[in-house]
Residue, then its C-alpha position, 0 to 999 in steps of 0.5 A: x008177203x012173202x010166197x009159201x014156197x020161200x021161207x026167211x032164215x036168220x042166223x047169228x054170226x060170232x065176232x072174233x075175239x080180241x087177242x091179249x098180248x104180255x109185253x116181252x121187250x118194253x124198251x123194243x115194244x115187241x110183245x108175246x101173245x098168251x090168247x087169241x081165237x083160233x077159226x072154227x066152223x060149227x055144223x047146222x042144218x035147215x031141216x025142211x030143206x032136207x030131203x027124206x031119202x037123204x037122211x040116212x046118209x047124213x046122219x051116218x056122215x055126221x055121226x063120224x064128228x058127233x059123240x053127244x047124238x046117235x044117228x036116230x037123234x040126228x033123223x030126229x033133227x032132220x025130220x022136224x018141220x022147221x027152217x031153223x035147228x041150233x048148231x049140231x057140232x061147234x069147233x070143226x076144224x076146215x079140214x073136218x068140214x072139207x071132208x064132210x062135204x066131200x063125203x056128202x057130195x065131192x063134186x061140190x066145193x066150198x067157198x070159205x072166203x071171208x068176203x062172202x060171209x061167215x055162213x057157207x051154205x052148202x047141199x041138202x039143207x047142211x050149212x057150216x058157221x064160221x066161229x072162234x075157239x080160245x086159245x092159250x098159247x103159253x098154257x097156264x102162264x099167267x093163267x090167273x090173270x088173263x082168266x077163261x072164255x066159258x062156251x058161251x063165249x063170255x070172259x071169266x075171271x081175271x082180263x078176259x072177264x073184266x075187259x070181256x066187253x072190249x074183247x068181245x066185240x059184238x056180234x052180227x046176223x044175216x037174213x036170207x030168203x030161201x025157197x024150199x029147195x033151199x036155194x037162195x033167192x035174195x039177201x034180206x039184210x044184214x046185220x054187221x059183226x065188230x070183232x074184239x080189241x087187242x089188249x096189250x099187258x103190262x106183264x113181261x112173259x119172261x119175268x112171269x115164268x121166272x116168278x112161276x117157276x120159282x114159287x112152284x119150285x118153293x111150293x115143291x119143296x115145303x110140300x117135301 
């Protein structure tokens, strides 16, 4: 049984989600990339690890990254007799959580190195989660094709809803023993993450923007 003073924590950890390719030269076999996940960090907290005097501070830090919650919603949030809060902001940047950090206490540095894990555990009960934000580098080209990723992470439409469970990869979790300074005391176990499968199409990019181009010139011009 574990002493009153320590608590065990869980948090989920995001695999990153395969990328899809268009072949760009089938005879060279070199391919263009039309999505990948770009590395982001969301914000959390373990509110029974932050102390009370601290709560005005870190509110008024976070409420410089936060549009959806006021500074009373986020002491609302710290203030809860709770080891576990759900993410108070998804899809910061390393540079926005450096500078967070720094202003929370500069003489602490992070370590983002993906050997140590994808939660980095920093002071005050704040914690940063590594994540993946979808992206599109040729924008809308073959848009219908390749479909969207939702914000839950899950395929919609087209490749990226018909091969989601290839893409996806499964996620993992890590449970931790911490006491109620919120030091760690030991790793309690660990669940691996399986990051997603590239997928390679059969499209070539620059037949695609020549097909594009000249269905949206035609659709100009019987609109006129």
């Amino acid at each position: 049984a574990l002493a009153k003073n320590q608590q065990i924590i869980t948090t989920n950890i995001s695999p990153m989600r395969g990328s899809i390719y268009a072949s760009d030269d089938l005879e060279t076999s070199k391919v263009a990339l039309l999505a990948h996940s770009v590395e982001r960090f969301a914000l959390s907290v373990t509110p029974k690890n932050i102390p009370e005097h601290s709560y005005q501070k870190l509110a008024a830090i976070f409420d410089e990254y936060i549009d959806d919650k006021s500074q009373e919603d986020l002491i609302k949030i710290f203030s809860k007799d709770s080891m576990y809060a759900p993410p108070i902001k998804h899809g910061l940047t390393k540079s926005q959580v450096e500078a967070i950090a720094a202003k929370i206490n500069p003489k602490l540095k992070l370590n983002f190195d993906k050997e140590v894990g994808d939660v980095i555990y920093f002071t005050q009960g704040v914690l940063f989660i590594r994540e993946y934000m979808r992206m599109y580098p040729e924008e809308s080209l073959a848009s219908h094709t390749l479909g969207f990723v939702d914000q839950e992470g899950t395929g919609q439409y087209g490749i990226e809803g018909f091969d989601d469970a290839e893409l996806k990869g499964s996620g993992g979790s890590i449970a931790l023993e911490r006491d109620n300074a919120g030091a760690l005391l030991d790793e309690i176990g660990q669940i691996e993450k399986h990051n997603g499968e590239d997928i390679v199409l059969t499209i070539d990019r620059n037949v695609q923007h020549f097909i594009e181009a000249t269905l949206a010139k035609a659709m100009d011009t019987y609109k006129n």
